[in-house]
TORSE-328224 format. One line per 3 residues: their letters; for each residue y, x, z of C-alpha. Coordinates in steps of 0.25 Angstrom, whole numbers, plus 5000, padded with zeros to 4 digits. Each point is the difference from the previous one (the first is absolute). Layout:
N
A) Y X Z | ...
***
This chain:
652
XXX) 5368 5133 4939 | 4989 4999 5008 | 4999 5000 5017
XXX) 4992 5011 5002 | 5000 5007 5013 | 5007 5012 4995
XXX) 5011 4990 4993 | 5002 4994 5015 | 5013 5005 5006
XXX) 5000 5007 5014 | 5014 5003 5008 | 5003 5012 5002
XXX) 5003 4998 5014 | 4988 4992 5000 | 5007 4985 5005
XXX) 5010 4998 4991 | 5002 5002 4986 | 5012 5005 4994
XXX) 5002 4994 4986 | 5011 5002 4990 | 5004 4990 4988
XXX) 5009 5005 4990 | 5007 4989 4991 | 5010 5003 4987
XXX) 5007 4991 4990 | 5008 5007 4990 | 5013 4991 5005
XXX) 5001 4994 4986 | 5008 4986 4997 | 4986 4993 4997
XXX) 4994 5008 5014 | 5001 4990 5013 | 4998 5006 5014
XXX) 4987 4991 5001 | 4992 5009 4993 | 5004 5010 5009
XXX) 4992 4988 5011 | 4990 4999 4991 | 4995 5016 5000
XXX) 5002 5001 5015 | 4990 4986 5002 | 4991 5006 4989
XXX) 4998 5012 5006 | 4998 4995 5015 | 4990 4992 4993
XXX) 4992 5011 4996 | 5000 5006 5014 | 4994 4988 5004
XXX) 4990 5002 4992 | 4995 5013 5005 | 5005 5001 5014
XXX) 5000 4987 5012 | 5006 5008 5011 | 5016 4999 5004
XXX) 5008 5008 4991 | 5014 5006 4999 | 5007 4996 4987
XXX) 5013 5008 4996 | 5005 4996 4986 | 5006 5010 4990
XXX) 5010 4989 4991 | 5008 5006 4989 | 5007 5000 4987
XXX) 5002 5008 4988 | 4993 5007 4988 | 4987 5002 5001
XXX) 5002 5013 4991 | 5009 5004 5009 | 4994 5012 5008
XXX) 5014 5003 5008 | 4999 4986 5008 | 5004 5001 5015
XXX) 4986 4991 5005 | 4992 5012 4992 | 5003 5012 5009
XXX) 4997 4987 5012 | 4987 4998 4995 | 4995 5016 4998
XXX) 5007 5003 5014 | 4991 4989 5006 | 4986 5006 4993
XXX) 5004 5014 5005 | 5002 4995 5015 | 4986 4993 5001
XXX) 5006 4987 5006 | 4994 4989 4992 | 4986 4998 4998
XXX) 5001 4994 4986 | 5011 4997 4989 | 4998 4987 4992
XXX) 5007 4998 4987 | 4998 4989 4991 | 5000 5006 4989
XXX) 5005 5014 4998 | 5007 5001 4990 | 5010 4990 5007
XXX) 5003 5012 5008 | 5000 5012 4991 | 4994 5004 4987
XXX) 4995 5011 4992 | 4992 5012 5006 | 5010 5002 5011
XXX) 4992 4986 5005 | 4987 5008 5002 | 5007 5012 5006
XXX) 5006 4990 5012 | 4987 4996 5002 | 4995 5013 5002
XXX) 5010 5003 5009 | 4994 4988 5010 | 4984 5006 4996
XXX) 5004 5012 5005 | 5007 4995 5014 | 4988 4991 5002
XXX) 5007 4986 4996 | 4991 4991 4993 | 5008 4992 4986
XXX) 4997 4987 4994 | 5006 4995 4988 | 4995 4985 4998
XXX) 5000 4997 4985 | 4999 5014 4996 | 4986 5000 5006
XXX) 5004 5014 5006 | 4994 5004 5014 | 5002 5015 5004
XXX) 4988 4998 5010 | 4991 4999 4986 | 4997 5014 4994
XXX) 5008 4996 4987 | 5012 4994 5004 | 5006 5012 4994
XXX) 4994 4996 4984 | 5005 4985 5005 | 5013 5004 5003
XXX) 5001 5007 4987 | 4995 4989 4992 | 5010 4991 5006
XXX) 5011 5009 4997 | 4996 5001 4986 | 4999 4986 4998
XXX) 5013 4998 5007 | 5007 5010 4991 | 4993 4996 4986
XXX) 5006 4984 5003 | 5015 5005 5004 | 4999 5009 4987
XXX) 4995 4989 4992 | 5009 4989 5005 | 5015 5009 4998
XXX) 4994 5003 4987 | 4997 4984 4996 | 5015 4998 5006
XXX) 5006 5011 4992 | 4995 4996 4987 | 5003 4985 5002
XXX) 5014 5001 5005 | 5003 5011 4989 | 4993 4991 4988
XXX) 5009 4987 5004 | 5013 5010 5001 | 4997 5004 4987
XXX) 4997 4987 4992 | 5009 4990 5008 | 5010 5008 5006
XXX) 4993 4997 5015 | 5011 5004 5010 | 4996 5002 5016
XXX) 5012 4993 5004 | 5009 5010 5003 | 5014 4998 4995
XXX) 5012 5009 5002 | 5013 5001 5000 | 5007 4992 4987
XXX) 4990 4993 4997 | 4997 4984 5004 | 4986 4995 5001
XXX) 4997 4987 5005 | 4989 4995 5009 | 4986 4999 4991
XXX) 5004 5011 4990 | 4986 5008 4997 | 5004 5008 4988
XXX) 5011 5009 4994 | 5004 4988 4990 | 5006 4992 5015
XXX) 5009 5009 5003 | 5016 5002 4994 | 5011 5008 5003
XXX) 5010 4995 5009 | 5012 4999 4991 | 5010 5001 5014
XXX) 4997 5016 5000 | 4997 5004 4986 | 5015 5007 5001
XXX) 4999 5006 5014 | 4987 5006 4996 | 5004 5006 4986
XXX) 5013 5006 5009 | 4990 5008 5010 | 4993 5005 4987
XXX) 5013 5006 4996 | 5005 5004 5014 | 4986 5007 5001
XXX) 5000 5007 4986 | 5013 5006 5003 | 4998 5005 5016
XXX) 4984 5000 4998 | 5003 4996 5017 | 4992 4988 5005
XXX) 5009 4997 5011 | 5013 4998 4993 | 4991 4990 4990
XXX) 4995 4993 5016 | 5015 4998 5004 | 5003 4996 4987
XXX) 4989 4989 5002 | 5004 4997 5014 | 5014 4996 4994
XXX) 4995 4992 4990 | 4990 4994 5010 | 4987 5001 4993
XXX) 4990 4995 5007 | 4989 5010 5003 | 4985 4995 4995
XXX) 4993 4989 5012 | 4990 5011 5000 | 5010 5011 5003
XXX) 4996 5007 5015 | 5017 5003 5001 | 5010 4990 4996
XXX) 5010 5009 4998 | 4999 5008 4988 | 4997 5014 5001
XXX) 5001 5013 4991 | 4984 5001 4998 | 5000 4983 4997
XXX) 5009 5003 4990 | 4992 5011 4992 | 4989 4991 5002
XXX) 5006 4987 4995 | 5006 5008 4986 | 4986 5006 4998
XXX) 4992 4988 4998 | 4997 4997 4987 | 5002 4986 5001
XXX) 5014 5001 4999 | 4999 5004 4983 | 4990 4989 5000
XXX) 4986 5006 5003 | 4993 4999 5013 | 4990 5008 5003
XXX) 4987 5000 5009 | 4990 5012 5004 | 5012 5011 5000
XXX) 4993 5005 5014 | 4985 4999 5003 | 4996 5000 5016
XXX) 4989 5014 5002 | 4991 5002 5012 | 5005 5010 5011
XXX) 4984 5003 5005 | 5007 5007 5012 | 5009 4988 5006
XXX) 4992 4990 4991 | 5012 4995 4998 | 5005 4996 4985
XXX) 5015 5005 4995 | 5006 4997 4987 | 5000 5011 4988
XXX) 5005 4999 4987 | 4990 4995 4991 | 4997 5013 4989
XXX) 4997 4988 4990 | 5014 4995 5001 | 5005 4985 5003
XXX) 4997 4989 4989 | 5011 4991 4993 | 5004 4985 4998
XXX) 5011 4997 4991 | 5008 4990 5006 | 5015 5004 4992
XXX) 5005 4986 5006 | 5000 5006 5012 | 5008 5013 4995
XXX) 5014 5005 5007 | 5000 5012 4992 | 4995 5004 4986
XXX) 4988 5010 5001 | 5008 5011 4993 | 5010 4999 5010
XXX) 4991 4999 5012 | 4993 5010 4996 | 5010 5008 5001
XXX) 5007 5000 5014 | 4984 5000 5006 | 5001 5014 4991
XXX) 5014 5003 5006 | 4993 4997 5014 | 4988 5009 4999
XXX) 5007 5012 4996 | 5009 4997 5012 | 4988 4996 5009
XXX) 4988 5008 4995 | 4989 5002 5010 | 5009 4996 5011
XXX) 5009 5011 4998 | 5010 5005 4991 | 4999 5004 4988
XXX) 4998 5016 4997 | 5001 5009 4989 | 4994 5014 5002
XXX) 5002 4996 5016 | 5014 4998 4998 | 5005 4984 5004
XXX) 5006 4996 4988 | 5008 4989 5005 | 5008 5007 5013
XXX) 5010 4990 4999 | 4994 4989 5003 | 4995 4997 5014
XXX) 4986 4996 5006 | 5007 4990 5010 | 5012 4995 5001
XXX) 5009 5008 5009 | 5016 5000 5003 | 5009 5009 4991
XXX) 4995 5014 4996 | 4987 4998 5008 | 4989 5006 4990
XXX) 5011 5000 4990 | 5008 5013 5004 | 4993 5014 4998
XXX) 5002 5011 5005 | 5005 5011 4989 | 4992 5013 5006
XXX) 4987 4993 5002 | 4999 4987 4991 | 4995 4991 5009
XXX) 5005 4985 5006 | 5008 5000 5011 | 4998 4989 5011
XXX) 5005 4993 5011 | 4999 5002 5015 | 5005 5017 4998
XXX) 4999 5008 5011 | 4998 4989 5010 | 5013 4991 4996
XXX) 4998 4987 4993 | 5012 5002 4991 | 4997 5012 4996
XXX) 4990 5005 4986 | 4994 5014 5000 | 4990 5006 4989
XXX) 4986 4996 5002 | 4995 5012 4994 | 5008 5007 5014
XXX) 4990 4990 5009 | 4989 5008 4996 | 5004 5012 5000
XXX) 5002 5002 4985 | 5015 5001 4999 | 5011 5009 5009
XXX) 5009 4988 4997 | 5001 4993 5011 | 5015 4996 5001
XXX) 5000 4985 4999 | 5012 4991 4995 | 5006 4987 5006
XXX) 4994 4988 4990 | 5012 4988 5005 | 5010 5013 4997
XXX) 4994 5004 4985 | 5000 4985 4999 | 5016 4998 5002
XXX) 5004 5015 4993 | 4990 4996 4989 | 5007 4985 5000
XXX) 5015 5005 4999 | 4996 5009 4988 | 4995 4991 4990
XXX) 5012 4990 5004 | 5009 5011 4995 | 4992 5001 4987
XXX) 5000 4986 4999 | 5016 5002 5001 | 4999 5011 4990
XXX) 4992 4996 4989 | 5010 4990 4996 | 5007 5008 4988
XXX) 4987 5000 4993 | 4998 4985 4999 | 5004 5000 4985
XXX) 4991 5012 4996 | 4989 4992 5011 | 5002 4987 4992
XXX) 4997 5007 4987 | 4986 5006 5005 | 4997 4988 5004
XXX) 5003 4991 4987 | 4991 5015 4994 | 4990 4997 5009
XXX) 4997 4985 4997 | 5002 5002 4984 | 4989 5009 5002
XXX) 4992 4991 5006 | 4991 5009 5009 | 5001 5013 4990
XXX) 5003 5006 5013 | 4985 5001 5002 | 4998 5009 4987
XXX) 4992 5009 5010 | 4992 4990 5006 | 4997 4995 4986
XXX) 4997 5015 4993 | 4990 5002 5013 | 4994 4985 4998
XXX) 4997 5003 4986 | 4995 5014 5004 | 4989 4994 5009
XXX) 4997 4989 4990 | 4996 5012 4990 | 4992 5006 5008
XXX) 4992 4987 5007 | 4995 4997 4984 | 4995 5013 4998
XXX) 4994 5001 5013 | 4994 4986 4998 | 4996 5004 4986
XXX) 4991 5011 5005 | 4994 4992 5010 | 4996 4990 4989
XXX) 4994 5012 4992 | 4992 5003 5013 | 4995 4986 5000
XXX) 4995 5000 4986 | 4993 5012 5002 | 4994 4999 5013
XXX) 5001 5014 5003 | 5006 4998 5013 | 4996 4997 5014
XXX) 5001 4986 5001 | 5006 5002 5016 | 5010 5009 4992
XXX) 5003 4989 4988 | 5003 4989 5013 | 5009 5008 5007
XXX) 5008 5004 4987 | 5000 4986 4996 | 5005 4995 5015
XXX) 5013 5012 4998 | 5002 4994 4986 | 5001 4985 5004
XXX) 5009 5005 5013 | 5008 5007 4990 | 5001 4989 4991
XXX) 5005 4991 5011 | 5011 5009 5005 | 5006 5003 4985
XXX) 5000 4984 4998 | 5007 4999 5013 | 5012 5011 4997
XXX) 5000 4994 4984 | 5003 4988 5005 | 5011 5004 5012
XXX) 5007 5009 4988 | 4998 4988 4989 | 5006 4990 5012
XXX) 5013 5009 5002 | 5004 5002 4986 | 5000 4986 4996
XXX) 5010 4996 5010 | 5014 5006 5003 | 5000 5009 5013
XXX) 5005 4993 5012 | 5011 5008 5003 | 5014 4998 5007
XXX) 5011 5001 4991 | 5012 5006 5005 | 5000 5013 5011
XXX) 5007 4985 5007 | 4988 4993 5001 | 4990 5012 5005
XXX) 5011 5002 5012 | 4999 4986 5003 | 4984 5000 5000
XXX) 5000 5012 5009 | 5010 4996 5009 | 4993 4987 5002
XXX) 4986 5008 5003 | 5009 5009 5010 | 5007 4988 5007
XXX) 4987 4993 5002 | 4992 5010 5006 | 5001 5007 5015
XXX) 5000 5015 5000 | 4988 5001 5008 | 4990 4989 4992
XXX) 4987 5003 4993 | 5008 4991 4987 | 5012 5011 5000
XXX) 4989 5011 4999 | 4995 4993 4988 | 5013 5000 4992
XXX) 5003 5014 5004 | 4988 5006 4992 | 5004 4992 4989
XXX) 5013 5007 5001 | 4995 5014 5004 | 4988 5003 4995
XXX) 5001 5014 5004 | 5005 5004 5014 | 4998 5016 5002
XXX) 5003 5007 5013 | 5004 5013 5005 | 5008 5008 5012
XXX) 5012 5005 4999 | 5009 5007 5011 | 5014 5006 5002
XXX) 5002 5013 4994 | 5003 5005 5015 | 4988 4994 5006
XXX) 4996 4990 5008 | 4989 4988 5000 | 4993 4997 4986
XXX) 5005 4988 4992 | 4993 4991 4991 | 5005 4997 4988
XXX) 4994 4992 4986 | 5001 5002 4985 | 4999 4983 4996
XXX) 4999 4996 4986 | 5008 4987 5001 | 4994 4989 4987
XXX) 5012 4989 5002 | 4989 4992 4990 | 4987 5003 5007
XXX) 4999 4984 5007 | 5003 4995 4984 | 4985 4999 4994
XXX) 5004 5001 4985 | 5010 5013 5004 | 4988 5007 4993
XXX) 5003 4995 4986 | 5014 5005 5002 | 4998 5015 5003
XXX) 5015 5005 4996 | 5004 4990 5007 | 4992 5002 5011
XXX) 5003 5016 4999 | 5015 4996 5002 | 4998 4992 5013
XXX) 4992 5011 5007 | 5004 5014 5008 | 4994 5011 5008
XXX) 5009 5000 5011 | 5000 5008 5013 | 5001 4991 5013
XXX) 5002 5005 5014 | 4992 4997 5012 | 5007 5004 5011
XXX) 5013 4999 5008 | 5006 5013 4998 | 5002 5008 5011
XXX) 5014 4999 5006 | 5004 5015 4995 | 4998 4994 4985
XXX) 5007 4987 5003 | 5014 5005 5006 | 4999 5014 4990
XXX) 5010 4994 4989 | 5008 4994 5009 | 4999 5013 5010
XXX) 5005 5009 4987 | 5011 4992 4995 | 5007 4999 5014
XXX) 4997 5014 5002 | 5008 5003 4987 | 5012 4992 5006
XXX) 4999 5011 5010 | 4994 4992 5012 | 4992 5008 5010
XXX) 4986 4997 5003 | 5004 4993 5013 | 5012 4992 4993
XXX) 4990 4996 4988 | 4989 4994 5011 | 5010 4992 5007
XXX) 5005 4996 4985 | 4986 4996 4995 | 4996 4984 5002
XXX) 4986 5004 5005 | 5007 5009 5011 | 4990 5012 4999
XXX) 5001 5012 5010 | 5009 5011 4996 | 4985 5009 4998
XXX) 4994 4989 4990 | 5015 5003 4990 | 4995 5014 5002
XXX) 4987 4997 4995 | 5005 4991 4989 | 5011 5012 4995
XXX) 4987 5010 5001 | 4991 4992 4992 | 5011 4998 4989
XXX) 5004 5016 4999 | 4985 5001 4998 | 4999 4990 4990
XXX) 5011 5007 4991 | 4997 5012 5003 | 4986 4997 4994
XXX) 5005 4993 4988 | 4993 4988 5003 | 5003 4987 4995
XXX) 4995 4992 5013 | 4997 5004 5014 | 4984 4997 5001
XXX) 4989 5009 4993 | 4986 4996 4997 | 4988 5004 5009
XXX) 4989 5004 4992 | 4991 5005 5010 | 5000 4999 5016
XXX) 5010 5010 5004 | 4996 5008 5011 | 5014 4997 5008
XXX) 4996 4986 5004 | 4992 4998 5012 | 4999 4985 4999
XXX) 4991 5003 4986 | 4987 5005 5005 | 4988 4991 4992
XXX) 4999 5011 4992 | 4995 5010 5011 | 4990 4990 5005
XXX) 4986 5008 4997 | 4996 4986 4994 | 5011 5001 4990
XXX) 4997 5001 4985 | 5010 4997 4990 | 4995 4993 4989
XXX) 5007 4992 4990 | 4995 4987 4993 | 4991 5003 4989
XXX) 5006 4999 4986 | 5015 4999 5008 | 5012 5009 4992
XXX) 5014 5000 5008 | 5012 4994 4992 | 5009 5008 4998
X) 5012 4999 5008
***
């Protein structure tokens, strides 16, 4: 650039000139802060050059992405143009700073507010009538090199992963990889956690609940990956660590691809629509494909899309919990509505009320004690335990059935298998008559190939889970004696109030139904529950044995509640009455030592009850009744009752 007498600079204030110098590394490990020196000498150098007065440096010194338009020292730099301050900005090269069209438009904003910009090597001054074109052409330029340059990366790196099994030195968990390994080939299992590996796959498979699989790891004392952010294992590092394909032995590069937010300038990760590309490496394989394919299949239909799985809107899988939670969190449902119940009821912490009542979707909001349902529920399988002894001989048979049969108890699952497999070959069949006569849409023919191939997978995957069962004898226990002994143990070893005893009660009751009752003379709502009690449901094979498993389950009703003292002291209150006590006599008699009105309300509830012809005391509330004042969601004018979608009440 030439000194002309218009390229001379003249302070504004007309003695001292007000320059700015803005200096930006990216903060990358090959980046030292000297070049950070070096932009600041460079650009007081070109000052120098056209202005010999006494000048007032302030030094703008960041890093980040230049991409990245969201940058604090940006909205420092626009606020200065716009105040007029600074009688030029000097960069030494702009694109340091900031790229793309949004480069010109910072200029622009310095043009308009009468602040002179110099990028050095750019050649850009906007005292020149085309720095506009300059700033341009330098942006182009700048974009065209970073486009070319990921591209070149890209395809390097993808070739060498595909011909040599290039790795980026990245190992996980279960694998050992010493110092200097390059390539997949380097890398072996580490045979110290083949077992505790292979047990998570099965603790996974059978309670799809990456936080039991995480505790089961911190037991074993798994080490996390030396890359891992957390060095406790988590849930979400679970799921990760079972979906990567390098556990059946085939890693994988290029499953994301980083796109271009033109807003931020930022880059975020997406799923590449081309899919990743393979290496075979079976030595380093913890799982064959068949079966790996099939818990990431199992995993999916749990997880999809982040949610649970749907079918016509309905959540298929309402047993299962998105977290894990203490006993009967997200596990109980409320009978009139359908929906979870959840911790924290009406204020109490103890306490579970419907979710669906929260938001005014549900009349029913009596909520239950959880430590109470706990103990009640506690004592009654105990007694089943005690009572199912005198089937230990017809229990043992099913047993001995069961294991001749050798998974025939997944006939259904078979018939279903074979069903799909049908209809996959003649779906795959007209896809192929497509093909060969080209008659379709070629966008149409990918998509229908991509279904058939996903297909494919998943019907490999349930094949071989089928094919592994029958060719071994169901794990079962062998006498109604050993199944007390493994639930007695789980029970001894876990606290009421744990995340671990809410696990093993959903194994145990996979359905838990509640509803209010109350005294047939009135009185507070009660909640009670219809249970469907499976004593098999924590043995993983029980569903190779479904006699057997039929036999060891129950629908059961389970109560929630004290009852209120009239119900407690009524038997007791009749029987001394029939020995001719009066009501005052039979208070002073009772162990509880009620007032002479509670006997009275006692002998009143028990001439109503037979009067009646009832066979228990309690009635079911099917609707809010209008003689409870403490029951008032209902009349809220934001009130709606609306079941779940798809939901059909048991019936009771």
């Amino acid at each position: 650039m030439t000194r002309t007498s218009e390229s001379v600079l003249t302070p504004k204030n007309g003695h001292l000139l007000k320059a700015a110098l803005v200096a930006r590394i990216s903060g990358c490990a090959d980046q030292k802060e000297a070049s950070l020196d070096d932009q600041e000498d460079n650009g007081k150098e070109k000052i120098g050059d056209i202005y010999s007065g006494e000048v007032d440096f302030r030094v703008i010194a960041t890093k980040g992405k230049g991409e990245n338009l969201d940058r604090p020292e940006l909205e420092e730099i626009e606020r200065l143009y716009k105040s007029g301050e600074f009688d030029v900005f000097v960069y030494d090269e702009l694109s340091r700073l900031i790229r793309g069209g949004e480069a010109v438009r910072l200029l622009g904003v310095g043009v308009d507010h009468g602040t002179r910009s110099i990028s050095i090597n750019d050649g850009i001054d906007t005292i020149n009538d085309t720095w506009e074109q300059d700033a341009l052409a330098a942006c182009s330029d700048n974009v065209a090199h970073n486009q070319l340059t990921s591209m070149r990366i890209k395809q390097k790196t993808m070739n060498r992963f595909k011909k040599f099994g290039k790795t980026a030195k990245r190992p996980i968990s279960g694998y050992i990889v010493e110092e200097g390994a390059t390539t997949y080939h380097d890398w072996r299992k580490d045979p110290m956690w083949e077992e505790c590996i292979r047990e998570g796959a099965r603790i996974l498979r059978r309670t799809l609940n990456g936080e039991e699989v995480a505790t089961h790891f911190q037991k074993c004392k798994f080490p996390v990956g030396p890359h891992a952010r957390n060095k406790d294992w988590t849930g979400s590092m679970v799921l990760r660590f079972y979906r990567n394909t390098l556990l059946k032995g085939m890693p994988q590069r290029g499953k994301m691809a980083t796109v271009k937010v033109h807003g931020s300038g930022k880059r975020k990760s997406r799923k590449n629509p081309k899919g990743p590309t393979y290496y075979l490496a079976p030595h380093l394989a913890f799982f064959d494909p068949a079966e790996f394919d099939d818990l990431v299949a199992l995993l999916a239909d749990a997880n999809a899309n982040f949610r649970r799985k749907t079918k016509n809107g309905v959540d298929v899988r309402a047993g299962v919990p998105r977290k894990r939670t203490r006993s009967f969190g997200q596990h109980a449902r409320c009978w009139y509505c359908g929906r979870h119940y959840v911790w924290g009821g009406n204020g109490m912490t103890d306490n579970l009320m419907c979710s669906g009542s929260r938001h005014w979707r549900c009349w029913n909001s009596i909520g239950f004690n959880g430590p109470l349902a706990a103990e009640k529920l506690n004592e009654v399988i105990m007694k089943k335990l005690d009572a199912i002894e005198g089937v230990d001989a017809q229990f043992r048979e099913m047993v001995k059935i069961a294991q001749r049969g050798k998974g025939d108890g997944q006939a259904v699952e078979w018939a279903q298998l074979i069903a799909q497999e049908k209809q996959y070959a003649k779906e795959k069949e007209n896809t192929l008559a497509l093909v060969r006569a080209c008659s379709s849409d070629v966008l149409v023919l990918k998509e229908q190939i991509e279904s058939l191939e996903q297909t494919r997978v998943r019907l490999a995957a349930w094949r071989h889970r089928l094919e592994s069962a029958k060719v071994r004898l169901p794990d079962l226990p062998e006498s109604v004696d050993e199944l007390r002994s493994l639930l007695l143990t789980e029970f001894n070893a876990l606290s009421i109030n744990s995340v671990e005893f809410g696990d093993f009660i959903r194994q145990l009751i996979p359905e838990f139904h509640v509803y209010l009752v109350r005294l047939c003379d009135g009185g507070h709502l009660l909640p009670r529950a219809r249970v469907r009690l499976d004593l098999l449901g924590s043995v993983p094979d029980a569903a190779q044995a479904p006699e057997l498993r039929a036999l060891m389950s129950e629908v059961i009703t389970l109560d929630l509640f004290v009852p209120p003292q009239r119900e407690l002291i009524r038997e007791a209150s009749v029987k001394l009455r029939h020995e001719g006590l009066e009501q005052r006599e039979i208070a002073a008699r009772l162990k509880t030592r009620p007032t002479q009105t509670a006997v009275w309300k006692a002998l009143s509830l028990d001439r109503i009850v037979k009067e009646a012809g009832m066979t228990e005391p309690f009635v079911r509330i099917d609707e809010p009744p209008t003689d409870y004042a403490k029951l008032r969601r209902h009349k809220n004018e934001k009130y709606r009752f609306e079941p779940l979608a798809g939901y059909e009440r048991p019936t009771l």
